[in-house]
C-alpha positions, 0 to 999 in steps of 0.5 A, a space after each residue: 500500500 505504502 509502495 503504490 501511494 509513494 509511486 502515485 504521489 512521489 512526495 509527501 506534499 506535492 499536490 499542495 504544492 501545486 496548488 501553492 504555484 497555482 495560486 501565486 501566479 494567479 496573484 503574480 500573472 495581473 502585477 506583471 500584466 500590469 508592470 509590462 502595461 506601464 513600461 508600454 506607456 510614456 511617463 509625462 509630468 504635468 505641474 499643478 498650482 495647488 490640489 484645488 478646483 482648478 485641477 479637478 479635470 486632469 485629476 478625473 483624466 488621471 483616476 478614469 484612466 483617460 491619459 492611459 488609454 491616450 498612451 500615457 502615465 501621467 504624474 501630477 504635481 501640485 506647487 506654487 502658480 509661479 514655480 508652476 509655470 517656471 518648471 514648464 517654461 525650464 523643461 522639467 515639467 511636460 505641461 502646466 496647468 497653471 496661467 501662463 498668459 502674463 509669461 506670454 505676454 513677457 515674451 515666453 514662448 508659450 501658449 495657452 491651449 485649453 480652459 477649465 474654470 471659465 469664470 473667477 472661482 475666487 473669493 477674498 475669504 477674511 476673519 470675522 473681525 475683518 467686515 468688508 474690504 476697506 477693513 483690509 487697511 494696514 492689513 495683509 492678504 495671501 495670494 500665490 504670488 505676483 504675475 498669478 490670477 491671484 493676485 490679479 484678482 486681489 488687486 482689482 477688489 483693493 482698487 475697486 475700494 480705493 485700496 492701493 495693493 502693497 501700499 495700503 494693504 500688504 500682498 503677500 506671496 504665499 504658494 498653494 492655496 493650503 499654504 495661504 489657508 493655513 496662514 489664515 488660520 494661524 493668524 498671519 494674514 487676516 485674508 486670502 483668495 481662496 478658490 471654491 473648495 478653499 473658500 467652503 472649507 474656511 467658512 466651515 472655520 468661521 471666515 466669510 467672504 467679503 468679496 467675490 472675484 467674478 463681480 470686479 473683473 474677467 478671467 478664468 481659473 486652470 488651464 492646460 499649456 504647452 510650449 511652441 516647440 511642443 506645438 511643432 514637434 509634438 502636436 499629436 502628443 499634445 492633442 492626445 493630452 488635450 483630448 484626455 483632459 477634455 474628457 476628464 472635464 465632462 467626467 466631473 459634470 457627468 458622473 457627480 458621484 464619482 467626481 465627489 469621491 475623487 476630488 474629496 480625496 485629491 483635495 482633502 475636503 470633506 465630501 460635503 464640501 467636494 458637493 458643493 463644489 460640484 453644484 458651482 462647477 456644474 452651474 456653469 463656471 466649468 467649460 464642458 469645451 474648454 473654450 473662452 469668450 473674446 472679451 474674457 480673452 481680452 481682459 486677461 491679456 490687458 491684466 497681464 500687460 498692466 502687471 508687466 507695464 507692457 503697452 505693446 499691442 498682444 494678438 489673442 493668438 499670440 497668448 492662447 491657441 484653442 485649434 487643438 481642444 476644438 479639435 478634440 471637441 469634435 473627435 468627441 462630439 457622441 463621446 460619454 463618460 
């Protein structure tokens, strides 16, 4: 007996054995499927201006998995709206979607190709103690720092008060939108330009609003560019990046629940706080195209020439290039997330 159980079974434990190999290549087969899928796919790197609002639809691109089915492996990273810009413009980083119309204006070789939040998703959040903007006097404001949207936006609400910027009121350069809500709170400024998640987390502390961006002047938040040489020599690179994106936009109008579960994550909200989000950006301040009117375009450009003390005469499409997005706009004219 023990002889014809050795001869069928020659060791002890080998059907366990088998099964043991079995089910660690069960386990090992989809992380090696995976690692050969993502040795496959370009590395690109696209830098953000903070984890806000303003990113949400590369971050719905990334987490949909609509940049990999472009080919690509996209890393996002969140720094300072100037550094932003300046990691794009040194090569180091493959696109931006911080504003890059002020350093086209000074002479940057660099265009903006989409737009995601067409109109100023910012308000000038203050302590309780602050009661409107003439309040501000003597006081200090957070923003990004100079030639951003943000302190664009802060300047026209102090001037609109006759309040001159860094004369009556201290602007202070700041970085990401967590960094100068942080500073809020500390006490180390008595107001910041805070977008829409930044603004619902504040009042959430016992800060308010004393003025709303979009009442004082035109503009828009988020955005994608790429420099000229990428739109000679790559440009189906650079609309393969655009249409992943453009997707990404209609993802968080499209799915709600879906976009609140990622957002909230991304930016560390609440998810009651990634809804409300939702309902602005739904309400229209987010381009389901990724276009801007001619008069939005305008303003901005005379914004970034009265910060450059520029009076050279600048042609839109010397700033902004939307022929790409337009593009893509129509390659996915029946698309559905």
């Amino acid at each position: 007996m023990a002889g014809r159980s050795r001869g069928k079974f020659p060791g002890r434990f080998r059907p366990v054995g088998v099964v043991a190999v079995i089910l660690l290549m069960a386990v090992l087969l989809p992380r090696l499927a995976a690692a050969a899928s993502s040795a496959e796919l370009k590395r690109l790197r696209i830098s953000l201006p903070g984890i806000g609002s303003a990113s949400y639809p590369l971050i719905m691109a990334q987490k949909m998995g609509y940049f990999r089915a472009e080919g690509y492996n996209v890393e996002l990273i969140p720094m300072s709206g100037g550094l932003a810009v300046k990691t794009h413009l040194a090569g180091e980083v493959d696109f931006t979607s911080a504003g890059t119309a002020v350093a086209a204006i000074r002479g940057a070789k660099v265009k903006t190709l989409m737009a995601f939040i067409r109109e100023l998703p910012y308000d000038l959040m203050a302590t309780p103690e602050v009661k409107n903007v003439e309040d501000l006097r003597g006081k200090k404001i957070a923003v990004s720092d100079r030639g951003s949207v943000t302190y664009i936006v802060a300047r026209a609400i102090l001037q609109k008060h006759g309040l001159e910027p860094d004369k009556d009121v201290n602007i202070l350069n700041m970085g990401r939108p967590d960094v100068r809500y942080q500073a809020l709170m500390a006490g180390a400024v008595q107001a910041a330009i805070a977008n829409f998640d930044g603004a619902a987390m504040l009042r959430t502390r016992g800060y308010h609003s004393v003025a709303k961006a979009a009442k004082y002047t035109k503009g828009f938040a988020g955005s994608l560019s790429a420099t000229l040489d990428q739109l000679e020599k790559k440009p189906d690179e650079v609309l393969r990046v655009v249409r992943a994106t453009l997707k990404g936009t209609r993802a968080y109008l499209a799915l709600r629940d879906e976009a609140v579960r990622i957002t909230s994550e991304w930016s560390r909200i609440t998810p009651e706080i990634a809804v409300k989000v939702h309902e602005l950006m739904a309400a229209g301040a987010l381009a389901p195209d990724g276009l801007l009117d001619r008069a939005t375009m305008e303003t901005v450009i005379a914004d970034g020439q009265a910060l450059s003390n520029s009076k050279q005469p600048v042609r839109l499409d010397e700033i902004f290039d939307f022929s790409l997005v337009r593009r893509a706009n129509g390659e996915l004219k029946n698309w559905r997330p």
